[in-house]
C-alpha positions in Angstrom: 0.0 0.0 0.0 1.3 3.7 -0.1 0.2 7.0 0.0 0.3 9.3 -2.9 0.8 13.2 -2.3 1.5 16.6 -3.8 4.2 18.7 -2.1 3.9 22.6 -3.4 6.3 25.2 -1.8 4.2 28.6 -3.2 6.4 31.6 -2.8 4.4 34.8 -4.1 7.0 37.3 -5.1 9.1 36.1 -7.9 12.6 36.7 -6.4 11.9 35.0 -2.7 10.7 32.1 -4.9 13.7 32.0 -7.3 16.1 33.0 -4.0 14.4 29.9 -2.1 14.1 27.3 -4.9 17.4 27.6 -5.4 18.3 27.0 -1.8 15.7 24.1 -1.5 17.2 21.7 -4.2 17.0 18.0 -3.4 14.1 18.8 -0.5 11.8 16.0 -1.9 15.1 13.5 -0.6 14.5 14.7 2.4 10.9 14.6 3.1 9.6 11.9 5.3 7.0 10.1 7.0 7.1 7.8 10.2 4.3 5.1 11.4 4.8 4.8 15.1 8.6 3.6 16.0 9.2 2.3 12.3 11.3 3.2 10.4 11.2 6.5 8.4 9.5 6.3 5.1 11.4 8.6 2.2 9.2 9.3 -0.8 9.6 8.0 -4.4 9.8 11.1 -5.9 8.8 12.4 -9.4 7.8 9.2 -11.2 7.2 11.2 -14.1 10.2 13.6 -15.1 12.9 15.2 -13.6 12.5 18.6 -11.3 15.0 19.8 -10.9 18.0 21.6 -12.4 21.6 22.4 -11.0 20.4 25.4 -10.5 17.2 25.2 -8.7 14.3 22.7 -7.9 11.2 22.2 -8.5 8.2 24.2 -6.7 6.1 21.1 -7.1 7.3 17.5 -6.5 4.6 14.4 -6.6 5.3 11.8 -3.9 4.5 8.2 -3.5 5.3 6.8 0.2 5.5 3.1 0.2 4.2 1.3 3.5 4.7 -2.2 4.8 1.9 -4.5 5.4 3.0 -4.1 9.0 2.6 -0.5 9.1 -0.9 -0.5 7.5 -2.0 -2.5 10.3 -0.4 -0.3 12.8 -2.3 2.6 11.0 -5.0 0.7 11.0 -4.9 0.1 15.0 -4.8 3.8 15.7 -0.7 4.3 15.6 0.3 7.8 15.8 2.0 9.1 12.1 4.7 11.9 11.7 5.9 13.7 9.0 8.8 16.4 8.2 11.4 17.5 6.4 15.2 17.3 7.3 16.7 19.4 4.7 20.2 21.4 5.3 18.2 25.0 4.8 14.6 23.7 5.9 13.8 21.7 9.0 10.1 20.9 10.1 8.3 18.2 11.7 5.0 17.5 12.8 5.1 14.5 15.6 2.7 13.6 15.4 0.0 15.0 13.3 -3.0 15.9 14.3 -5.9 12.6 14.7 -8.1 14.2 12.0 -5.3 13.9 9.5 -4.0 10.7 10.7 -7.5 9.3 10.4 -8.0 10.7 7.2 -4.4 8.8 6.1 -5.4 5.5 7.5 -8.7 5.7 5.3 -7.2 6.1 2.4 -5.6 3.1 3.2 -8.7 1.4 2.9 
């Protein structure tokens, strides 16, 4: 089973966006998900084409999270799911996140 997502970084003014996008390349390898005390998930990223450049990334990146069976029935029991990023010039994580999201994840896992 996995999840499928779209991660959009929107930057309105044109120079932040080229300033940042250029400082942001290679954040969809560093995106990530966790399912209780499993391991971290990283994302399969950009099935389709390449992103990015040497110069900058991509302000949109399309993510596919693969899950063990074991994890889908953790989810499944009510386990607790983070997420975050743990790039060099952006850190964030969200441990965990909030039960409406997590229960609207474990849906989707049927």
């Amino acid at each position: 089973s996995n999840w499928k997502a779209t991660f959009m970084m929107e930057y309105p003014d044109e120079a932040e966006r080229r300033e940042q996008l250029a400082r942001l390349i290679g954040i969809e390898r560093h995106i990530w998900a966790q399912v209780a005390d499993f391991s971290r998930i990283t994302p399969i990223a950009d099935e389709d084409l390449e992103r990015e450049t040497e110069e900058k990334t991509s302000s949109v990146h399309f993510l596919r999270f693969e899950l063990s069976d074991e994890m889908v029935e953790a989810i499944k029991q009510g386990a607790s799911i983070s997420i975050g990023i743990d790039h060099p010039n952006y850190n964030h994580a969200q441990e965990p996140i909030p039960q409406n999201i997590r229960d609207s994840l474990a849906a989707d896992l049927g």
